[in-house]
N, C-alpha and C positions, 0 to 999 in steps of 0.2 A: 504494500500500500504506500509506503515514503514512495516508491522508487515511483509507482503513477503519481502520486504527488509530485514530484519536482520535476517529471517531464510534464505535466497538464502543467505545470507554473512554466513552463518552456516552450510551453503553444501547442505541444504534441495532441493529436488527438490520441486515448489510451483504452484498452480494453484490455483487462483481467481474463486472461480465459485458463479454462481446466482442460487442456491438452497435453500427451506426453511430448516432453521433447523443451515445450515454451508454456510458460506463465504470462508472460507480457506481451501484446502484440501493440507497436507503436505505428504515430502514422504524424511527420512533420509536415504540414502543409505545402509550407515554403519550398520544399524539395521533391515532394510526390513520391517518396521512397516510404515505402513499410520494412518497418525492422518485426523481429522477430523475438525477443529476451528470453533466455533461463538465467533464472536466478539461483543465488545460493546463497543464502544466508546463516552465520554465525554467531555465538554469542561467547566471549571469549570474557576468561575470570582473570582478577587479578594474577601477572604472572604470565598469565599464555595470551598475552595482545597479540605477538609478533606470529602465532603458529598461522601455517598455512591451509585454506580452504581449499578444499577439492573441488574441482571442478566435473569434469568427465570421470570416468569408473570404465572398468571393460571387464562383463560379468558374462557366460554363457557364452562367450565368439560375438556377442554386440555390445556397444556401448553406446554410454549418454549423448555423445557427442554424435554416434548415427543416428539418433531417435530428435537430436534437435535437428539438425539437417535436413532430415527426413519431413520433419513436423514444417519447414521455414520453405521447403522445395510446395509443399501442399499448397502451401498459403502465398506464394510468390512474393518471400518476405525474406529480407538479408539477416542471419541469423548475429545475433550481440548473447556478451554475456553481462549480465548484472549482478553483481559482488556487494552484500551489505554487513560489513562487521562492523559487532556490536561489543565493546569495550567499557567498563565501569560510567567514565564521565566521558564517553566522544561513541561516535559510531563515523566510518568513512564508508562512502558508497562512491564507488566504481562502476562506470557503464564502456564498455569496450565491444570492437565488433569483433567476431569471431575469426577473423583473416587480421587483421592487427594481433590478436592472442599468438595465433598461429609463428606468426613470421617475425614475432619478438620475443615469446615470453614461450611458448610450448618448449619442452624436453621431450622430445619423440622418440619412441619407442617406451616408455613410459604407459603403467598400468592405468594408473594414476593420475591426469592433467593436473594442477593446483597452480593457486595464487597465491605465490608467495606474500609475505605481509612484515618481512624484515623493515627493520630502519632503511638499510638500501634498498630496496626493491620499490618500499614507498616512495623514494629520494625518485628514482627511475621511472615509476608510474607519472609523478608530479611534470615530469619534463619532455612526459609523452603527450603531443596535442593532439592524437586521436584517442588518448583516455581521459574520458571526463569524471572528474572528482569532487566528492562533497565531502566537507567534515562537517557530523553534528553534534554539536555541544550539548551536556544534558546539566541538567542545573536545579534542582528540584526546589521548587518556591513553598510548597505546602502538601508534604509526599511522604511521612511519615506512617509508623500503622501499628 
């Protein structure tokens, strides 16, 4: 829900859907291109801010990564991924297209895809202009119990 939230604050028009493969189907006007997102969201404790999110998996001979493809080929939609960690006092959201992951950040032959989430690797995301980044600050005004 943030991540349709800050692309509808973005002009995107946004639909949630329950598809395998995509959660998000975006649509910017200005460009007439439909993206496609899977998301993956984590909540990280004090201590393990920096671990890495999985991305893709490869289970049975198929993986997440052919089931987004697959779901973004149906919909003639360019497949992204969307990264939301969740940290004590911050959360950073990541939106990146799947061919940028690829051709910067993927370890091929890997079980596994993940985002990394080190001090460098965030250093490296920030100076990438085809990943767009948020940090959100949490602040609690009256959140006790």
């Amino acid at each position: 829900m943030i991540i349709c939230n800050l692309l509808s604050r973005s002009c995107f028009e946004v639909s949630i859907v329950d598809h395998t493969g995509v959660d998000i189907f975006a649509y910017p006007p200005a460009t007439e291109k439909r993206i496609g997102i899977t998301i993956k969201s984590r909540t990280r404790v004090v201590g393990l801010e920096d671990d890495s999110v999985n991305l893709f998996s490869y289970q049975n001979g198929k993986s997440d990564r052919e089931k987004t493809l697959s779901a973004c080929k149906s919909f003639a939609c360019e497949p992204w991924i969307g990264v939301y960690v969740e940290a004590t006092e911050y959360a950073d959201v990541y939106l990146t297209s799947l061919d940028n992951y690829d051709s910067k950040y993927r370890r091929a032959g890997r079980a596994i895809n993940d985002w990394k989430m080190t001090p460098k690797n965030r250093e490296i995301y920030s100076k990438d202009p085809l990943i767009k980044h948020i940090r959100i600050s949490f602040q609690a005004i009256n959140w006790s119990w």
